[in-house]
C-alpha positions as CSV (number, residue, x, y, z in Angstrom):
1,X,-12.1,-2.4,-6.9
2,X,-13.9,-4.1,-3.9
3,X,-12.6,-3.5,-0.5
4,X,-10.8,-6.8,0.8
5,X,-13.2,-9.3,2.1
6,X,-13.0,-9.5,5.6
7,X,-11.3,-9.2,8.6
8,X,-10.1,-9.4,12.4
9,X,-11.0,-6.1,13.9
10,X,-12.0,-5.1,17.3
11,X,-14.9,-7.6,17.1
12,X,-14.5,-11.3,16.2
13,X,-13.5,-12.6,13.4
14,X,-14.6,-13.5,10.5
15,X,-15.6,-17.3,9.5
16,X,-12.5,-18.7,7.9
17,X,-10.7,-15.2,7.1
18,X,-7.5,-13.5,8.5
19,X,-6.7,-10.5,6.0
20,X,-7.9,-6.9,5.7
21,X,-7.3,-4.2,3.9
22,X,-4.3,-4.2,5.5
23,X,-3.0,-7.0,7.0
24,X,-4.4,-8.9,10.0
25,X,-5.6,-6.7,13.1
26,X,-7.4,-7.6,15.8
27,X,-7.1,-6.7,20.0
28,X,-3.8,-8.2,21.3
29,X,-4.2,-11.1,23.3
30,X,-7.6,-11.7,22.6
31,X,-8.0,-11.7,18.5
32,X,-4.9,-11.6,17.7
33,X,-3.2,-14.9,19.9
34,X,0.1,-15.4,20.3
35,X,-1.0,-19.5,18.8
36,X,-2.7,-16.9,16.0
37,X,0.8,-15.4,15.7
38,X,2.9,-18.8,15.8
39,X,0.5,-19.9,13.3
40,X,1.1,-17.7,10.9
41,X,4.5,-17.5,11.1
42,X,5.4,-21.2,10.4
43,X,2.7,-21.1,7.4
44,X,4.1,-17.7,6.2
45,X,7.7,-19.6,6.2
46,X,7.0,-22.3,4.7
47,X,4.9,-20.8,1.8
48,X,7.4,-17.6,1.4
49,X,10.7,-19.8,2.1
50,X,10.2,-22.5,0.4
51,X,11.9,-21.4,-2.8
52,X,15.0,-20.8,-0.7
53,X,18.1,-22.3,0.4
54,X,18.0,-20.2,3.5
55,X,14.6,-18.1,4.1
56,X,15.4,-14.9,6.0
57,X,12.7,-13.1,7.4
58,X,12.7,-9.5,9.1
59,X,11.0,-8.9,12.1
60,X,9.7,-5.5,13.1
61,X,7.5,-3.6,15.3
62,X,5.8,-0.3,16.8
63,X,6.1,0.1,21.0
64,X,2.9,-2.0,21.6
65,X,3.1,-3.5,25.1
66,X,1.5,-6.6,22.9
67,X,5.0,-6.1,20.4
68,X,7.1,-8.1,22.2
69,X,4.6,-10.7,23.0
70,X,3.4,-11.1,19.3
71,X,6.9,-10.8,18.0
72,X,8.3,-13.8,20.4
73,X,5.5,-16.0,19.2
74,X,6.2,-15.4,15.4
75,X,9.7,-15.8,15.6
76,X,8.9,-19.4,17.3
77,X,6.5,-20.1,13.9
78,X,9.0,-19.0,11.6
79,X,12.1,-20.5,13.0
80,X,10.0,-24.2,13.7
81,X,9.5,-24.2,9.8
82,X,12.7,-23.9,9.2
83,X,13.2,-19.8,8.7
84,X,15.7,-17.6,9.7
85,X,14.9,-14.7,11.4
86,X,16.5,-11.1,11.8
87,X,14.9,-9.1,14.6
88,X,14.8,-5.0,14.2
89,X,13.4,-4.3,17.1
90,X,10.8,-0.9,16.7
91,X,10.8,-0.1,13.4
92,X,8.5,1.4,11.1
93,X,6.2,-0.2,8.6
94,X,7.8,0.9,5.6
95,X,11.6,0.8,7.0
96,X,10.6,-2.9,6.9
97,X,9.4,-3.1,3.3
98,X,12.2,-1.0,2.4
99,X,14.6,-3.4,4.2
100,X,13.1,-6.7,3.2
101,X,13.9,-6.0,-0.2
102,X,17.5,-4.0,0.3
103,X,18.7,-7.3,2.9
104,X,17.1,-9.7,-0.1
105,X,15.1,-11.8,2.9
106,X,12.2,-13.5,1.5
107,X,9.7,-11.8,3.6
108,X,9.3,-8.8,6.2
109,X,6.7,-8.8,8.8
110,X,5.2,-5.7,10.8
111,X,3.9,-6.2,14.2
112,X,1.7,-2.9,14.4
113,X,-2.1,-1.7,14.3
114,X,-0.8,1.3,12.5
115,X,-2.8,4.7,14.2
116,X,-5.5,2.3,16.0
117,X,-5.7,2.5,19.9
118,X,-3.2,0.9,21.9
119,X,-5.1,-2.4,22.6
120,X,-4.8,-3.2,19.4
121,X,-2.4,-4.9,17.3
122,X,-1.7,-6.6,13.4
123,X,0.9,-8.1,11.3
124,X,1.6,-6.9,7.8
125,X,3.4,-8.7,5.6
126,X,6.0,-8.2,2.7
127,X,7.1,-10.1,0.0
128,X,10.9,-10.1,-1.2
129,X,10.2,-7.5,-3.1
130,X,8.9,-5.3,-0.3
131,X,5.1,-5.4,-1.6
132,X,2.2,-6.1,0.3
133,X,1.3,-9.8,-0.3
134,X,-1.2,-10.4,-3.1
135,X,-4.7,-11.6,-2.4
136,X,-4.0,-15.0,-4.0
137,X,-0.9,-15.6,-1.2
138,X,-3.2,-14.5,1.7
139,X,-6.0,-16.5,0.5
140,X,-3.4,-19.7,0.9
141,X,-2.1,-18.4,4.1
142,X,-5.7,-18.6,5.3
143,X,-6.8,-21.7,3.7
144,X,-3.8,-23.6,5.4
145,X,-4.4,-21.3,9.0
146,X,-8.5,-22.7,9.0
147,X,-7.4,-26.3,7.2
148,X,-4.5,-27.8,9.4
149,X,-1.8,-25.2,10.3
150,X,0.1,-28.6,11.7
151,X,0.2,-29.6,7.9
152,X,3.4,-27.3,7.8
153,X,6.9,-29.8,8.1
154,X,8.5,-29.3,11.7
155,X,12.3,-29.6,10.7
156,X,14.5,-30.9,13.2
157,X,17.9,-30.3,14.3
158,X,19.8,-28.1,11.3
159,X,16.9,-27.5,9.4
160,X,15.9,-25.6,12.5
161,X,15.8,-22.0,11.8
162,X,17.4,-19.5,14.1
163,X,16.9,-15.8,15.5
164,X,19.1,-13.0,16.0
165,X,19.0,-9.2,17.1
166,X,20.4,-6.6,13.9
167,X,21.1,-3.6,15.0
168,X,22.4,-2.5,11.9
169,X,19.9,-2.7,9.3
170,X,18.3,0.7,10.4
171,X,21.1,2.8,9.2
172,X,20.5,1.2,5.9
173,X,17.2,2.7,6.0
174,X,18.5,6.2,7.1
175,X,20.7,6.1,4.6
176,X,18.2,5.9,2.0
177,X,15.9,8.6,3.2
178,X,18.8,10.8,2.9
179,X,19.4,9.6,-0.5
180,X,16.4,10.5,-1.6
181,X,16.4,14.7,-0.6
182,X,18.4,16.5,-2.9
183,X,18.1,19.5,-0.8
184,X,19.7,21.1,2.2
185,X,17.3,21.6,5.3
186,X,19.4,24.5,6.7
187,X,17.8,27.0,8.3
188,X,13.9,24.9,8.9
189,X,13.0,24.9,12.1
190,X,10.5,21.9,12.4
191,X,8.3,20.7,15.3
192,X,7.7,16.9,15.2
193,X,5.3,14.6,16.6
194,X,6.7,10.8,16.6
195,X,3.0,9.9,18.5
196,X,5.2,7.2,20.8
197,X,5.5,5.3,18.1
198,X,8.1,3.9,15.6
199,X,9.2,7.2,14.4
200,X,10.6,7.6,17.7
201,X,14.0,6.0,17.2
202,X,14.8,7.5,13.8
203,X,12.5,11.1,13.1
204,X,14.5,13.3,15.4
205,X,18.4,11.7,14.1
206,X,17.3,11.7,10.2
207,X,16.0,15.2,10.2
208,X,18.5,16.9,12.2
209,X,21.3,14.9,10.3
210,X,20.0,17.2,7.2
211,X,20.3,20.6,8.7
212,X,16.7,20.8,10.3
213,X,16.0,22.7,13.6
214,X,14.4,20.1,15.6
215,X,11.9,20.1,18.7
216,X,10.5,17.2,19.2
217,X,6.5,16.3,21.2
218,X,5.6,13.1,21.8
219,X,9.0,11.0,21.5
220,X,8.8,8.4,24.6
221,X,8.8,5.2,22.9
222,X,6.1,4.2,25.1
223,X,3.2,1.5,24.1
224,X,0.9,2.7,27.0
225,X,0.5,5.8,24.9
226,X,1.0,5.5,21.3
227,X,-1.5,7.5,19.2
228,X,-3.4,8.9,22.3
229,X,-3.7,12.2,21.7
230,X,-1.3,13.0,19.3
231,X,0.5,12.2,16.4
232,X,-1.3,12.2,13.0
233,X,-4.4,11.1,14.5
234,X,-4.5,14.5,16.9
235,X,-2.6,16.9,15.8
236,X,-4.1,19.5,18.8
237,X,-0.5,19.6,20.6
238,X,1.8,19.9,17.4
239,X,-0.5,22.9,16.3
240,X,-0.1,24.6,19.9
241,X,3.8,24.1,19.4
242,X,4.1,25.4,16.0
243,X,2.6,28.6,16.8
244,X,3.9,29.2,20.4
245,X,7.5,28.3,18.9
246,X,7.3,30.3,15.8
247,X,8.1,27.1,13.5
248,X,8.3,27.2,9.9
249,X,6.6,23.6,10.0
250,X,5.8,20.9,12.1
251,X,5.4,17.0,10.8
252,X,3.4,14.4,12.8
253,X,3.5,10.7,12.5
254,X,1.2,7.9,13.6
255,X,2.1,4.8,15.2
256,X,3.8,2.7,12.6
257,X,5.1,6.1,10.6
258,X,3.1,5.2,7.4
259,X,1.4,8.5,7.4
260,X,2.4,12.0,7.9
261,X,0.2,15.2,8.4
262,X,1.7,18.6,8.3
263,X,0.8,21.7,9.9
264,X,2.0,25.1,8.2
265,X,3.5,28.0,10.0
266,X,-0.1,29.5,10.6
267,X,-1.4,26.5,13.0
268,X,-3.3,25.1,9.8
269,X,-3.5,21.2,8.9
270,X,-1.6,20.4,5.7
271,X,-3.3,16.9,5.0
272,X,-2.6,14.0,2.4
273,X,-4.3,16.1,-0.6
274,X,-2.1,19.1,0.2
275,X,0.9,17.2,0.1
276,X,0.5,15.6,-3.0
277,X,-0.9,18.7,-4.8
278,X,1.8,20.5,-4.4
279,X,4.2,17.2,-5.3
280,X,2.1,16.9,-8.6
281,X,2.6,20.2,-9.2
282,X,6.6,20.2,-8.5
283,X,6.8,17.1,-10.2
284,X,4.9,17.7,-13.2
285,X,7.0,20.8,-13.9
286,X,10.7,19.5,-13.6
287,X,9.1,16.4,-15.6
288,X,9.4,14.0,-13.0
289,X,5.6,13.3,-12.8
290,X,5.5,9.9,-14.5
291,X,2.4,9.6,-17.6
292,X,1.5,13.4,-15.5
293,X,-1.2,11.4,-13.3
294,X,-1.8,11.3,-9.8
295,X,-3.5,8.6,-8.6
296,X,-5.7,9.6,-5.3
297,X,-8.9,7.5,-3.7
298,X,-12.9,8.2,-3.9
299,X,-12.2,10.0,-0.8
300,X,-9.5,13.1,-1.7
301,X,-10.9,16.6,-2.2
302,X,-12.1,17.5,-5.7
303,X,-10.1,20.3,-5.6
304,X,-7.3,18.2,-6.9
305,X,-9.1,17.8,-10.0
306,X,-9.5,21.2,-10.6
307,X,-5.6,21.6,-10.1
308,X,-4.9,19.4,-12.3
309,X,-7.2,21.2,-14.9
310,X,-4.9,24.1,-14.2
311,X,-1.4,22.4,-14.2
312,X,-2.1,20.1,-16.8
313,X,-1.6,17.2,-15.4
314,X,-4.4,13.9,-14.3
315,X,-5.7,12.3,-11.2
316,X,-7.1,9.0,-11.2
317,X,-9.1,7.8,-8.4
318,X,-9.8,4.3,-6.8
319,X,-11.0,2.8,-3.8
320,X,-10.2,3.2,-0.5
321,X,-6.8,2.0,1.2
322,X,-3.6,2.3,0.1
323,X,-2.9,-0.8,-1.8
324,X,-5.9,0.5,-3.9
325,X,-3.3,3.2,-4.6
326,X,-0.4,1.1,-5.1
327,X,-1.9,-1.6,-7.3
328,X,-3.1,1.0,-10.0
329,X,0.2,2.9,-9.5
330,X,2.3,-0.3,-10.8
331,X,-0.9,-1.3,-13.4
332,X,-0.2,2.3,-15.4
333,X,3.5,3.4,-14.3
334,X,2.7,6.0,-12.3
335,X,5.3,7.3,-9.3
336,X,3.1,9.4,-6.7
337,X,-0.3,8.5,-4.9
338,X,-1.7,8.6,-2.0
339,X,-4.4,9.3,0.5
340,X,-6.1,12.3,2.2
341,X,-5.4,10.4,5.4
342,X,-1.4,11.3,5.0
343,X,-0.7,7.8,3.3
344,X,1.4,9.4,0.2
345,X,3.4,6.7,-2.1
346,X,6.5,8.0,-4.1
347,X,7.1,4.6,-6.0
348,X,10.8,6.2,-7.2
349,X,11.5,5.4,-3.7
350,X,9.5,2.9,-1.7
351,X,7.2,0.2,-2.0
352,X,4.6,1.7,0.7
353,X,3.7,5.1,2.3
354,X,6.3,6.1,4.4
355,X,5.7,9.1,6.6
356,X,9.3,9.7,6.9
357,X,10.0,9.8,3.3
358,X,6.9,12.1,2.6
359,X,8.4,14.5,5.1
360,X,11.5,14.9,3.3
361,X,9.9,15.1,-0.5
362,X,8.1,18.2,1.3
363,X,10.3,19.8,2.8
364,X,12.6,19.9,-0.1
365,X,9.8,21.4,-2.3
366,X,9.5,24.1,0.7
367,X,12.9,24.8,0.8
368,X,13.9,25.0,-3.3
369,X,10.5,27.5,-3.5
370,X,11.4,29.3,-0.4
371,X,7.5,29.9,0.6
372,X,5.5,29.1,3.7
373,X,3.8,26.4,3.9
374,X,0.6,28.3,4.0
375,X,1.3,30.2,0.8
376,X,2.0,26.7,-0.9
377,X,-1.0,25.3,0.6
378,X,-3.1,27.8,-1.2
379,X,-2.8,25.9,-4.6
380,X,-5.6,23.4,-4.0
381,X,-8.7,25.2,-3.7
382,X,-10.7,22.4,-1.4
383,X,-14.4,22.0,-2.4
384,X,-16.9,22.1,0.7
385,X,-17.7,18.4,1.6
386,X,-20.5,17.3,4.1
387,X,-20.5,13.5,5.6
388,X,-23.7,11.8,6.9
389,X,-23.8,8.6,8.7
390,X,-27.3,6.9,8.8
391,X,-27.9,3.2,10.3
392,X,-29.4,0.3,8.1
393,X,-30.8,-2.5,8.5
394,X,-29.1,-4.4,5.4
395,X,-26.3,-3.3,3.5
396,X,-27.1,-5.6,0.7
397,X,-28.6,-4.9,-2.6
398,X,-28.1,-1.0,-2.9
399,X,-26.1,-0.8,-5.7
400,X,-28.9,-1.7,-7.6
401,X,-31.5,-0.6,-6.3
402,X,-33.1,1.5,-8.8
403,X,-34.6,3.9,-6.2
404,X,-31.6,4.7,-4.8
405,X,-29.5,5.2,-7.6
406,X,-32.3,7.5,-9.0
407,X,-31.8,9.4,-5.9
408,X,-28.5,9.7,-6.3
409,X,-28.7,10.6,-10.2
410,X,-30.8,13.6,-9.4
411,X,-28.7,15.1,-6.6
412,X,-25.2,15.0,-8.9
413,X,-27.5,16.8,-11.5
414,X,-27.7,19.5,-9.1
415,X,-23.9,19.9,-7.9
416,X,-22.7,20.8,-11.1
417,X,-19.5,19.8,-12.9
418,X,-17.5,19.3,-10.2
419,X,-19.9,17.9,-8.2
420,X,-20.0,14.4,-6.5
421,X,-22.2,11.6,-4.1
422,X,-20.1,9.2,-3.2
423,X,-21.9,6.5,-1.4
424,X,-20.3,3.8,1.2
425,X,-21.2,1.1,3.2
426,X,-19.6,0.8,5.8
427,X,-17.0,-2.5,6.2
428,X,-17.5,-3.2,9.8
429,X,-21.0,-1.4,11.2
430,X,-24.7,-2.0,9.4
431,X,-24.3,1.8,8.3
432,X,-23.8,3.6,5.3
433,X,-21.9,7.0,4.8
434,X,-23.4,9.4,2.4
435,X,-20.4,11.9,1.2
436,X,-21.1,15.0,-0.7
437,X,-18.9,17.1,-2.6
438,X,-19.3,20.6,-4.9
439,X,-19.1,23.8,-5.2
440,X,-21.9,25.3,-3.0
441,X,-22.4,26.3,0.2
442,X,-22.4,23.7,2.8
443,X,-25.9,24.2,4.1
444,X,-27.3,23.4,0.9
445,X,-24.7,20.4,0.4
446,X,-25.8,19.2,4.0
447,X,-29.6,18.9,2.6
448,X,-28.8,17.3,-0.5
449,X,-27.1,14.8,1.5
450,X,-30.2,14.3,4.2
451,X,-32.5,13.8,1.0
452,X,-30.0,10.7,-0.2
453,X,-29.8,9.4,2.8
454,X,-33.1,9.2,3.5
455,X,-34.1,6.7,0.5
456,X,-31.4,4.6,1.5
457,X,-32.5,4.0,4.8
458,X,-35.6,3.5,4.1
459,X,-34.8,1.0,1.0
460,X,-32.6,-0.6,3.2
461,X,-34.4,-1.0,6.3
């Protein structure tokens, strides 16, 4: 599947387009308005209410100094088309989604750029069901947005909406995290990184409620800081800590708690793939793995393929980006996917990843095999992979061009079975990335990589 079509992102915006991959982002203030903001909320509550008698709508966001801003400004949209608003305050990106559909509102909105830099901000949107909206919705969304926003009714006096603070609706959340580990984290001791974002406010209560030993880096809720230098974007500190304090794991969050890397006793990075290889793996045993397929992107290690061989279970890839993952999770029934980035979905629980929720599913394996993290981490024998990054002048046209897809053709020949080129343009620099992936050393993989890249830039140029 094609990557969504375009964009806000840290350098204009697109003619006539709002939506990303994931959501609208853009730099606070300057992309992404607080009229941008209003906007969207009125025409978000208008098309996602109308079908209601009263259209709630949840409100949450990460500790962006721009959170506040954005969030005042879309609780003005929503309530002046007639919406009713429930504010959470800082809250994660899948506690909303989780939320939106457990407090049956008609929509949940997340004011967060997830682990990009702290100038930055987006809003993500949920349907009732606590699903990313489809492409047809934001396609009306931005029609109306470029069109005439003021085309949206202005109700007046009680068909005004209203806005209130619920300080409640968290615990719902906690609840269900809890709910969802069978297991007893006695006796962990755990370092984790909340990366002065969302995970703040909940990590340190929902971990130590279950038993865990807790230390915690990074907890400030402070916008000033969130993501920079730490959390699962920089795991530098978390790895320090682990190893000076003789944890048996440490968990690191980014800024909206979507993603989760680990670290194992040793110091060493337990990444997205690890995560759901050994998940597969639990889960395909104690029959839990639904249709025994894992679905993972272009962009997770090969050696999960080669597990799978072993365990006897699939992996289906797609494209980049989580709702790649969770589209052809629903499509073919499948209940765990995920990225290498730390985005992992467990569909018997959420609608989204939730870094939070990921935690828990791992630490439970941990704990019912009683193993370190390192020894568990040895069942996905990674493949070397080499990246190469190469400037063009067009990024049109190379998918079939023949020259380059005879390049291409001859250098898979040589990697062998488990052998890949995967080939990327990039979605917001005149650049393509040139990934290579096999069984060899990485020397030879790095040369094989230089010799595609160099048709492509030279076909493209």
């Amino acid at each position: 599947m094609e990557a969504k079509k375009a964009k806000i992102y840290g350098g204009g915006m697109l003619l006539g387009k709002l939506f990303g991959t994931d959501g609208i982002r853009g730099v606070a203030n300057r992309e992404l308005t607080p009229e941008l903001a209003f906007n969207i909320g009125r025409i978000a509550a208008w098309l996602l209410g109308r079908d209601y008698k009263n259209p709630v709508f949840l409100i949450g966001r990460d500790t962006r100094l721009s959170g506040s801003m954005i969030e005042g400004s879309l609780t003005a949209g929503i309530t002046s088309a007639g919406g009713t608003v429930r504010i959470l305050g800082v809250a994660s990106t899948p506690a909303v989604a989780y939320l939106t559909r457990d407090l049956e509102a008609c929509a949940g909105i997340v004011i967060s750029a997830s682990h990009n830099p702290i100038e930055d901000n987006g809003l993500k949107i949920f349907n009732s069901s606590g699903f990313k909206l489809s492409d047809s919705l934001e396609d009306q969304i931005e029609e109306i947005y470029f069109k005439n926003p003021d085309s949206v009714p202005r109700p007046e006096g009680p068909g005004l909406g209203q806005a209130a603070i619920d300080k409640e609706a968290l615990q719902k959340y906690l609840a269900h995290l809890k709910g969802s580990c069978s297991a007893s984290l006695e006796g962990l001791s755990l370092v984790v990184d909340c990366a002065h974002g969302a995970a703040c406010r909940v990590a340190g209560e929902l971990l130590q409620s279950l038993g865990a030993a807790v230390k915690l880096l990074h907890d400030d809720p402070d916008g000033n800081l969130i993501n920079v230098n730490c959390g699962a974007t920089d795991t530098s500190d978390l790895q320090r800590e682990v190893l000076e304090s003789g944890a048996l794991v440490g968990l690191a969050f980014d800024g909206d708690a979507d993603r989760l890397i680990a670290v194992d006793e040793k110091g060493a990075i337990f990444d997205g793939d690890a995560v759901m290889a050994l998940c597969a793996v639990d889960m395909a045993e104690k029959g839990l793995l639904k249709n025994n397929t894992l679905v993972a992107t272009v962009m997770s290690n090969g050696g999960l393929d080669i597990l799978a061989e072993k365990k006897g279970f699939k992996v289906i890839r797609t494209s980049v980006g989580d709702r790649y993952v969770l589209e052809k999770m629903i499509e073919g029934n499948y209940n765990l996917g995920g990225e290498q980035s730390g985005h992992v979905i467990f569909s018997d629980f959420a609608t989204t990843g939730d870094g939070l929720l990921t935690a828990l599913q791992l630490l439970e394996v941990v704990q019912e095999r009683q193993q370190p993290l390192s020894e568990l981490g040895s069942l996905i024998e990674r493949l070397p992979q080499v990246l190469v990054n190469r400037k063009v002048a067009t990024k049109e046209g190379w998918s079939d061009n023949p020259k380059i897809r005879a390049a291409i053709d001859k250098v898979e020949k040589e990697l062998g079975r488990h052998g890949r080129v995967l080939v990327r343009p990039s979605g917001t620099e005149p650049k393509f990335r040139v990934m290579l992936e096999a069984d060899l050393p990485e020397d030879k993989l790095q040369e094989y990589a230089e010799t595609v890249a160099e048709v492509i830039v030279k076909e493209q140029s």
